[in-house]
NUSE-593013 format. One line per field, with one value per residue: residue number from 1; residue in three letters; chain; x, y, z of N, C-alpha, C in turn. Coordinates in steps of 0.05 Angstrom, whole numbers. Atoms other than C-alpha are relative to their C-alpha. Layout:
residues N
k c(NUM  ...)
r c(Ala  ...)
c c(A  ...)
nX c(X  ...)
nY c(Y  ...)
nZ c(Z  ...)
caX c(X  ...)
caY c(Y  ...)
caZ c(Z  ...)
cX c(X  ...)
cY c(Y  ...)
cZ c(Z  ...)
//
This chain:
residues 259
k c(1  2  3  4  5  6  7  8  9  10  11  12  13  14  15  16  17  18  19  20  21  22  23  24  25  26  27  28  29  30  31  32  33  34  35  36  37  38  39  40  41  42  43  44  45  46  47  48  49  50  51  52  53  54  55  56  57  58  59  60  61  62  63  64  65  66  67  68  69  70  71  72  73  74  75  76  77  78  79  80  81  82  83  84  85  86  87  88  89  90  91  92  93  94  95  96  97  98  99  100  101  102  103  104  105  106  107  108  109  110  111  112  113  114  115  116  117  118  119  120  121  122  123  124  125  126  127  128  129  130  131  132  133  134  135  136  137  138  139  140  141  142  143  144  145  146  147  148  149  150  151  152  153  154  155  156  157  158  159  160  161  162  163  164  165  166  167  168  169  170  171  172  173  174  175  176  177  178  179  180  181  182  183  184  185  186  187  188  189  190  191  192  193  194  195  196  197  198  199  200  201  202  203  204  205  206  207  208  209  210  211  212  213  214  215  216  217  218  219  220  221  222  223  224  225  226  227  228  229  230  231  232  233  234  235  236  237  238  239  240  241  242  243  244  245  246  247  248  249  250  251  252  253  254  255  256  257  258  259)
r c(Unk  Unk  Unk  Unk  Unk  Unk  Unk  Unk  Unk  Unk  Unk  Unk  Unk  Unk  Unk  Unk  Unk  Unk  Unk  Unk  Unk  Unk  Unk  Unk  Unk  Unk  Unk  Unk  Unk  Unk  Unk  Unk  Unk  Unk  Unk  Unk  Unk  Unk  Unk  Unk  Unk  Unk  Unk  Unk  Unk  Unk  Unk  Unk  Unk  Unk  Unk  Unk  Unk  Unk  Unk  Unk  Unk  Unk  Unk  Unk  Unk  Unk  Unk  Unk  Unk  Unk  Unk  Unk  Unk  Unk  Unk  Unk  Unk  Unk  Unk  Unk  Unk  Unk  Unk  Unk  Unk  Unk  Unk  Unk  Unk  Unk  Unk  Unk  Unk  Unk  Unk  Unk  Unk  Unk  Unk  Unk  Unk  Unk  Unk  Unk  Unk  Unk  Unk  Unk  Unk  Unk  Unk  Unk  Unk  Unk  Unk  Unk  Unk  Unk  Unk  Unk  Unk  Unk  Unk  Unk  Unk  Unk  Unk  Unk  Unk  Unk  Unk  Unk  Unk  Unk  Unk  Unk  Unk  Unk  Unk  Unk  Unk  Unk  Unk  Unk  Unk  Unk  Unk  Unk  Unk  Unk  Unk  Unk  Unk  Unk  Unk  Unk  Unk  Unk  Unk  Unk  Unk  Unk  Unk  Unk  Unk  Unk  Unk  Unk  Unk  Unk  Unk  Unk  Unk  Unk  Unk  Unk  Unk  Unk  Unk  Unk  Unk  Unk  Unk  Unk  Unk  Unk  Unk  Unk  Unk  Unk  Unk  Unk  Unk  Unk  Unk  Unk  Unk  Unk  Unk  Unk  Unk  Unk  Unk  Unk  Unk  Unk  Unk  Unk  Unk  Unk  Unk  Unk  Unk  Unk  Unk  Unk  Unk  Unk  Unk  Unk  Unk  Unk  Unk  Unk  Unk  Unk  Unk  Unk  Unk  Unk  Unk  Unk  Unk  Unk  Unk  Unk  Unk  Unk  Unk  Unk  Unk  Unk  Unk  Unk  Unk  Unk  Unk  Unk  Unk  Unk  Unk  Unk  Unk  Unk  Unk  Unk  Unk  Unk  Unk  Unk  Unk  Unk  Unk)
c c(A  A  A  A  A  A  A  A  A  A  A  A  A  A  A  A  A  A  A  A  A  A  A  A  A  A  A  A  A  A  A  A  A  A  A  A  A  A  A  A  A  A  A  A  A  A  A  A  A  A  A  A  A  A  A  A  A  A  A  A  A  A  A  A  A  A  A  A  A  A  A  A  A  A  A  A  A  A  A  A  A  A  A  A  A  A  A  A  A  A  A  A  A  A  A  A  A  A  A  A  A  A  A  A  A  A  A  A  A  A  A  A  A  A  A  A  A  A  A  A  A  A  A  A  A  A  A  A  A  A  A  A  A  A  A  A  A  A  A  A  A  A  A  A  A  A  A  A  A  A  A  A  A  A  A  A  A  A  A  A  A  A  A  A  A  A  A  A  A  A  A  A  A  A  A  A  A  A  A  A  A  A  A  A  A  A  A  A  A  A  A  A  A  A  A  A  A  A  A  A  A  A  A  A  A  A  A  A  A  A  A  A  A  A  A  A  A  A  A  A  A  A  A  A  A  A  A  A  A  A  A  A  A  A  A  A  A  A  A  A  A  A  A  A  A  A  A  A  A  A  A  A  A  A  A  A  A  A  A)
nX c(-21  14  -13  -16  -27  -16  -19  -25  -24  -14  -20  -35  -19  -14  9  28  7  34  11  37  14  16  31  -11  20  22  6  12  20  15  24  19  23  24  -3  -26  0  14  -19  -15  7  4  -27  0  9  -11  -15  -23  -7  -16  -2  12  -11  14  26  -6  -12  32  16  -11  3  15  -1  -2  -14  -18  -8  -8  -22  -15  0  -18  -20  -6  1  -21  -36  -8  -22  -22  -25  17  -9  19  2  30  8  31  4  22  -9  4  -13  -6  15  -9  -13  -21  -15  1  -26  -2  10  -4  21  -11  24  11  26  20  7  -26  -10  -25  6  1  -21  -21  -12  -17  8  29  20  17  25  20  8  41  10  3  17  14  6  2  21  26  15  5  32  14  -1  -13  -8  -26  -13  -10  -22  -22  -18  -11  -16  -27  -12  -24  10  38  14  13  -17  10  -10  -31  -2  -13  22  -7  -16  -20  -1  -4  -15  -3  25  -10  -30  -20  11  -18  -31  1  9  -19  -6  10  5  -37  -3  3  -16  0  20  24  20  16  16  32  7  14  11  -12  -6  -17  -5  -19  -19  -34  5  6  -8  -23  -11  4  6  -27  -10  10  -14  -35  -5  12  8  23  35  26  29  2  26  5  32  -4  -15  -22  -21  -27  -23  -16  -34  3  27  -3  -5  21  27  18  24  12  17  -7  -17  12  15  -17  -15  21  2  -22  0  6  27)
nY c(17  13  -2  22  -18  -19  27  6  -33  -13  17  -1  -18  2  -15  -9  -34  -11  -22  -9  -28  -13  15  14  -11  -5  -30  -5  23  -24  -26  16  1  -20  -6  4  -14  -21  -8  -27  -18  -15  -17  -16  -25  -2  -15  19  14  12  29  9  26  22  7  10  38  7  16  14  24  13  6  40  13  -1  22  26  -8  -1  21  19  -7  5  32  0  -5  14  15  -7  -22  -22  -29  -11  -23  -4  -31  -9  -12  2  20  20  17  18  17  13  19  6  -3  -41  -3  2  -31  -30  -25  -11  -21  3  22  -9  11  -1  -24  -24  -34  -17  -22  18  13  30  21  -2  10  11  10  -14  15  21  -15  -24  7  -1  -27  -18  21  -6  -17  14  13  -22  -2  -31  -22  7  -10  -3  20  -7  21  11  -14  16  8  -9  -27  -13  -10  24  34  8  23  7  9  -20  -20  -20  -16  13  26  10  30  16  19  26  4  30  23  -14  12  30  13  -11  21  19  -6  2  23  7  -1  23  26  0  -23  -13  -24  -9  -21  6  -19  -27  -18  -13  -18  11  19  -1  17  25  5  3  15  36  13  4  27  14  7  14  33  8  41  -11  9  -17  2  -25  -4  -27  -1  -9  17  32  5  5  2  7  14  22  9  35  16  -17  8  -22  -1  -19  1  -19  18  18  12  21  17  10  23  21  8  22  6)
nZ c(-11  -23  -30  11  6  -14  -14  9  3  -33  -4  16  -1  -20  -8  1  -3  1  -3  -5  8  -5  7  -30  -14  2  -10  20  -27  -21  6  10  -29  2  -23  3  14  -21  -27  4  8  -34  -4  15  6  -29  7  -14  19  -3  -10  20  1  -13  7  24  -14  -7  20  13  -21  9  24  -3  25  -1  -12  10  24  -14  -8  29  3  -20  -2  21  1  -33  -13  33  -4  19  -9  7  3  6  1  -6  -23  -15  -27  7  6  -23  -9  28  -20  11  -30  -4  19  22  16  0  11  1  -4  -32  -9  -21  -31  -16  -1  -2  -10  16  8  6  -19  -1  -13  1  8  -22  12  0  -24  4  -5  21  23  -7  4  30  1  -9  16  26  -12  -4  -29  -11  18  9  -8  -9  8  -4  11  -26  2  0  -35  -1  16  -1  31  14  14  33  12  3  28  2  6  -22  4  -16  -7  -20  5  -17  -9  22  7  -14  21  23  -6  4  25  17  1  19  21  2  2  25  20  3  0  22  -19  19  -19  1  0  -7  9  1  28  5  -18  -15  14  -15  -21  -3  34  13  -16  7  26  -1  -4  23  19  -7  -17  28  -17  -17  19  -11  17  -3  -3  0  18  15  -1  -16  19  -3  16  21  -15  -14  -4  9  -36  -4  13  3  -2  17  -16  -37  -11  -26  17  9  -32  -19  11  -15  -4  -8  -17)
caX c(1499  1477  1499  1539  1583  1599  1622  1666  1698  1713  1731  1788  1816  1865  1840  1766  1762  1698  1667  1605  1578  1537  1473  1482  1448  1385  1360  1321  1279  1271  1234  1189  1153  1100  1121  1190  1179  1123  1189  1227  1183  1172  1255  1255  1208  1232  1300  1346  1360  1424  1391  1372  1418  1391  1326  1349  1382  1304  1280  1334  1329  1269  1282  1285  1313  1372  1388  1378  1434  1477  1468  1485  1548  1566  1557  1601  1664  1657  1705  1745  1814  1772  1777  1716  1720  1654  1633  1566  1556  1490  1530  1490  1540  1553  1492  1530  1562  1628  1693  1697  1777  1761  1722  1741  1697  1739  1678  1666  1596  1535  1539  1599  1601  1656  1659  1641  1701  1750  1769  1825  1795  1725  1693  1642  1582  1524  1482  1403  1382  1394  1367  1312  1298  1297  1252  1191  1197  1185  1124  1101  1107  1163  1178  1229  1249  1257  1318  1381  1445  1497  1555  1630  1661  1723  1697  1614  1611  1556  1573  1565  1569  1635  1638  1665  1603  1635  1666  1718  1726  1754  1794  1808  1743  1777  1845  1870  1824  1852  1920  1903  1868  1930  1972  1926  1922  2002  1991  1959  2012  2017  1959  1895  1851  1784  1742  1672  1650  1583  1541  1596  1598  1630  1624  1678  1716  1787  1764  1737  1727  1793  1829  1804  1802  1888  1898  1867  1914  1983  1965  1953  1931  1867  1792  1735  1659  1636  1562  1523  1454  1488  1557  1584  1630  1700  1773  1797  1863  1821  1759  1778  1787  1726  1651  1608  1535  1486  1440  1424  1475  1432  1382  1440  1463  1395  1389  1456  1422  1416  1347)
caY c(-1811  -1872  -1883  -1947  -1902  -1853  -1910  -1938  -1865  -1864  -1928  -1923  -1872  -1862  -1802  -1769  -1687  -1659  -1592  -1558  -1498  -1448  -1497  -1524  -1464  -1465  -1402  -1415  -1475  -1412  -1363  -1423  -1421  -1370  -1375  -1363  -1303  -1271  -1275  -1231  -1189  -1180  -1175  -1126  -1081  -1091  -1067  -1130  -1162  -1179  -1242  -1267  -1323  -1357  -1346  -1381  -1449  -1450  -1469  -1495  -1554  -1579  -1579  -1666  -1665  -1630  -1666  -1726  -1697  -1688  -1753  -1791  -1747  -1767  -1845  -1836  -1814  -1843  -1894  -1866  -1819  -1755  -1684  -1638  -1567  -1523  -1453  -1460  -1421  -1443  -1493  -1552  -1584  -1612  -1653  -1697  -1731  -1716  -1719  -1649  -1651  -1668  -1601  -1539  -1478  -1425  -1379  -1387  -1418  -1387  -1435  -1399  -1318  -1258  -1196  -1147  -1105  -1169  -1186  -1241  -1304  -1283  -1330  -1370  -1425  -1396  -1407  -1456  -1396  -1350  -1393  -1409  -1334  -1321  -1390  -1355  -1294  -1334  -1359  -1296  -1308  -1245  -1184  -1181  -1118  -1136  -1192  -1173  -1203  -1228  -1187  -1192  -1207  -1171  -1098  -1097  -1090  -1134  -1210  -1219  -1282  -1313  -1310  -1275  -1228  -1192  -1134  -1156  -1225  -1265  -1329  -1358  -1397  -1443  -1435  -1498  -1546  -1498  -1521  -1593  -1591  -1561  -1616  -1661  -1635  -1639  -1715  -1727  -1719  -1773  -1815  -1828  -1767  -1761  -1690  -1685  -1625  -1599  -1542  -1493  -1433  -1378  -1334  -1380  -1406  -1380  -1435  -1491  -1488  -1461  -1489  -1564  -1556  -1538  -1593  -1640  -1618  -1621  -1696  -1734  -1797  -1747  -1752  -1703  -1703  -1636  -1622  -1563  -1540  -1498  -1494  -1567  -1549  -1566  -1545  -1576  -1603  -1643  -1661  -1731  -1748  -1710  -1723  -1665  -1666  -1616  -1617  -1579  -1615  -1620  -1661  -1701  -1720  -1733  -1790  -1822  -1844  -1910  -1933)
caZ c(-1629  -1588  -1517  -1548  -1584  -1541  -1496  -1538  -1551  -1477  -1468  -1520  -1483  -1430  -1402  -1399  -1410  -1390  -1414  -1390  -1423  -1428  -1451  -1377  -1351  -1383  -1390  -1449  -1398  -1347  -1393  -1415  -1337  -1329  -1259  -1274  -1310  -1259  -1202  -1248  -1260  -1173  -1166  -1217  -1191  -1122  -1147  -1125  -1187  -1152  -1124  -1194  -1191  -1134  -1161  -1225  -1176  -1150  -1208  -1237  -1176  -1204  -1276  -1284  -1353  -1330  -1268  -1302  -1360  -1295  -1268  -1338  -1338  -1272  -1282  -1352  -1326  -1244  -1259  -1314  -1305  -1316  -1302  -1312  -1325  -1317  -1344  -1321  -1257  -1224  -1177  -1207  -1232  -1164  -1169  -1230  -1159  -1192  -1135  -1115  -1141  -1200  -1213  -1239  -1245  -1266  -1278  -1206  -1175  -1144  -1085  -1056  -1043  -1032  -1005  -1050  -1050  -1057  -987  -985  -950  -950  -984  -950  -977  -984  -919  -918  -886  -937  -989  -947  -951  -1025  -1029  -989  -1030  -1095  -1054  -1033  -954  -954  -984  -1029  -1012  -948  -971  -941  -973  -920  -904  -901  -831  -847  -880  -874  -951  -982  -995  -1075  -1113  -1125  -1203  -1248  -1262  -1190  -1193  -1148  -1173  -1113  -1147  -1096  -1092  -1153  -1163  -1122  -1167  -1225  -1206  -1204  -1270  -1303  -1273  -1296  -1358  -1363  -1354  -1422  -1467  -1504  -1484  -1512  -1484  -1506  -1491  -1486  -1499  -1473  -1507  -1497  -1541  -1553  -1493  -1456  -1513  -1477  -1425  -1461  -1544  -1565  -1509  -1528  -1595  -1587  -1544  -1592  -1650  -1608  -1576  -1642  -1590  -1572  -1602  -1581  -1585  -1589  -1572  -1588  -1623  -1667  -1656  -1660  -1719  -1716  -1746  -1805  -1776  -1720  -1750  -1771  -1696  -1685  -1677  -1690  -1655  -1680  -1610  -1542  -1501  -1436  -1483  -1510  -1435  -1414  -1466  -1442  -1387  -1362  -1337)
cX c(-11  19  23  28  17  18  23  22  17  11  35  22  16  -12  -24  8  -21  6  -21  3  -20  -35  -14  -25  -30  -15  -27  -26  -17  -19  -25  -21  -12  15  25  2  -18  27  17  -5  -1  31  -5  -22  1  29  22  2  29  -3  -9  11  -4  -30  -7  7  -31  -6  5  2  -29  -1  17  14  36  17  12  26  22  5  22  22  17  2  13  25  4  22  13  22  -17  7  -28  5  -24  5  -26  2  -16  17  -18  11  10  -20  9  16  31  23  10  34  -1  -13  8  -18  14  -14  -10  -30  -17  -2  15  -7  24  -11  2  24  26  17  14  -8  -37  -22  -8  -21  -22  -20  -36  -13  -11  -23  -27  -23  -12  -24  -29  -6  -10  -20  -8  -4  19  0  23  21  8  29  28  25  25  27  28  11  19  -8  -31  -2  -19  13  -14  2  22  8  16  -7  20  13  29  6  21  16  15  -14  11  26  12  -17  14  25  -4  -7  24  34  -16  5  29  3  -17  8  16  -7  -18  -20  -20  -15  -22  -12  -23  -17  22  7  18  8  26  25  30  4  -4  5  35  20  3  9  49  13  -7  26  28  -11  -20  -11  -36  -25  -23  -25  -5  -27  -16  -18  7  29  15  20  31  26  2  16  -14  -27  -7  -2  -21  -24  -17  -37  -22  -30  4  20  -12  -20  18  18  -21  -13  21  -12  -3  -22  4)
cY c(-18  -6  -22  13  16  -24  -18  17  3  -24  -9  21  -3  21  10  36  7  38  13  21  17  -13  -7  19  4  18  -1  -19  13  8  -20  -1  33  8  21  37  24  10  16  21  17  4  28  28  2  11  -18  -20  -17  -31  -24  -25  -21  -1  -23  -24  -3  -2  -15  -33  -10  0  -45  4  9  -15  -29  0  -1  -29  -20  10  -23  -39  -6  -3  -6  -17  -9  30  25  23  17  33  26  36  3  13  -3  -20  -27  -21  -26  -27  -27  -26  -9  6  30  9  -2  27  17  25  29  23  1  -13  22  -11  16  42  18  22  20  10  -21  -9  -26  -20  7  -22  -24  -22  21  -16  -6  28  24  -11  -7  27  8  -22  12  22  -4  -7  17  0  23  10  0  24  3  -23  20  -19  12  15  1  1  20  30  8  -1  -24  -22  4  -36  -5  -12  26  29  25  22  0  -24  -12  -33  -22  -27  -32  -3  -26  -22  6  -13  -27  -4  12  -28  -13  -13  -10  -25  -17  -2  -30  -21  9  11  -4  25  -8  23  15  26  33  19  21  23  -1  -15  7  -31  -30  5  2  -10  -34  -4  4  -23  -21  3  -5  -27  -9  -16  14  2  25  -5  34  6  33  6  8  7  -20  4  0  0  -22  -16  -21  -18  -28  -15  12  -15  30  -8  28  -3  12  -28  -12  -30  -31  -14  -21  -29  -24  -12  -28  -12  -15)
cZ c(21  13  -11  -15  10  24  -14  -7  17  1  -10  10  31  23  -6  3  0  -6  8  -2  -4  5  30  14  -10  1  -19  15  17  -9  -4  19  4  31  14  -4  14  15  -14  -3  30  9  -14  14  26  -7  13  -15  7  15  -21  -1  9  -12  -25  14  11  -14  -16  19  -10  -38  4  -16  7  29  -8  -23  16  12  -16  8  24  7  -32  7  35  -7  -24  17  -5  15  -16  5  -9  -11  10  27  30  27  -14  -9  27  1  -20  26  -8  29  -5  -7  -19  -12  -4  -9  2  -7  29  0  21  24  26  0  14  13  -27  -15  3  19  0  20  10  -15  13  -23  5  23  -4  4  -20  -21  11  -4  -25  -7  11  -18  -24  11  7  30  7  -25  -15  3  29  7  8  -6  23  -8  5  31  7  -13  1  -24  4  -17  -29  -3  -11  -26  -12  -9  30  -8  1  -5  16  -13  10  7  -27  -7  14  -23  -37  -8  -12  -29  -21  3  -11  -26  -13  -5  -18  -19  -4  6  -15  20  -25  14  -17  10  4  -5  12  -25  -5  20  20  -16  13  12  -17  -32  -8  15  -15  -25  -5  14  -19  -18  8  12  -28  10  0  -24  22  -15  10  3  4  -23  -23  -10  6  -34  10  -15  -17  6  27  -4  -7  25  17  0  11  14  3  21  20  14  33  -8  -4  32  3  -11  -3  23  9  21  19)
//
């Protein structure tokens, strides 16, 4: 699909639906670094696999191709009606310079943590310091067992990450953008919505596949592109108003952009 097309997809439309899925996080990018793949092996045998996530946004901050996949996004739908809805987790999505109302991450976000045991108003950003922290042990200036994760104000438990891997998940950290994107969402009926859909698969389909693909068939005005290595297939009933792409979806961003 060239950039030309997809631009006229969007342009015809009244509204912009973003998806971001699983592809987003790159995991398959991670194992590919030698380097990548030593630091799990030194969590792991330090016994604090619980900081794997940040260790995964450190390397995922220098991956170019996906930045640059975030960027494109983010200069698509700037100054289009849009609404973006993420499953990815890493917090990267922020770097897409999308307006922080317009996001929803209803899987929650590594940037943000909770109190363990589900304390109401606990959740906090995640502090330089910290990440500063987990950054030397990836360089080998600290120990990694001696990494202490930051604690709740209100109870002492250990702060987690504010997804929905927690035990406790904490929903607070997205529910007001939730809201908004449900209004939103409310205010598509009967315009011309298109979704762009973004290597999401099946782990989140509640959230994003079967979701889209039902909006789609009640708003006859609505058109989706669907992106995805393997699946980009699409219902029957919307696939006329459909475009199927049969690629990684960070890949297929990263060649939207504009030099």
């Amino acid at each position: 699909m060239e950039r030309s097309e997809l631009l006229e997809m969007l342009d015809a439309a009244d509204m912009v639906l973003v998806g971001i899925g699983e592809d987003f996080e790159e995991k398959d990018a991670l194992f590919q670094e030698e380097s990548y793949r030593r630091t799990c092996d030194g969590v792991a045998a330090a016994g604090v696999e619980w900081v794997m996530p940040y260790v995964n946004r450190f390397f995922l901050e220098k991956n170019e191709k996906l930045k640059t996949a975030l960027h494109a996004l983010g200069g698509l739908v700037e100054k289009r009606n849009y609404f973006v809805v993420s499953a990815c987790m890493n917090g990267m999505t922020a770097g897409a310079g999308l307006l922080p109302d317009r996001l929803a991450e209803p899987c929650g976000s590594y940037t943000k943590l909770q109190c363990s045991k589900g304390c109401e108003g606990s959740i906090q950003p995640v502090e330089d310091e910290f990440l500063r922290e987990v950054e030397q042990c990836i360089q080998g200036e600290k120990e990694w067992k001696a990494l202490r994760a930051p604690v709740c104000e209100k109870c002492q438990a250990p702060m987690v990450f504010n997804s929905l891997y927690a035990e406790h998940y904490n929903e607070e950290g997205y529910r007001g953008n939730w809201e908004r994107y449900t209004k939103w969402l409310q205010g598509t009926v009967g315009k011309k919505l298109c979704i762009l859909e973004l290597g999401a698969g099946l782990m989140f389909a509640g959230i994003l596949r079967f979701r889209f693909e039902k909006i789609v068939a009640l708003n006859q005005k609505a058109s989706m592109i669907r992106v995805h290595r393997s699946l980009y297939q699409m219902p029957d009933e919307i696939s006329a108003r459909g475009k199927s792409i049969s690629q990684n979806a960070v890949d297929f961003m990263a060649e939207m952009i504009v030099l």
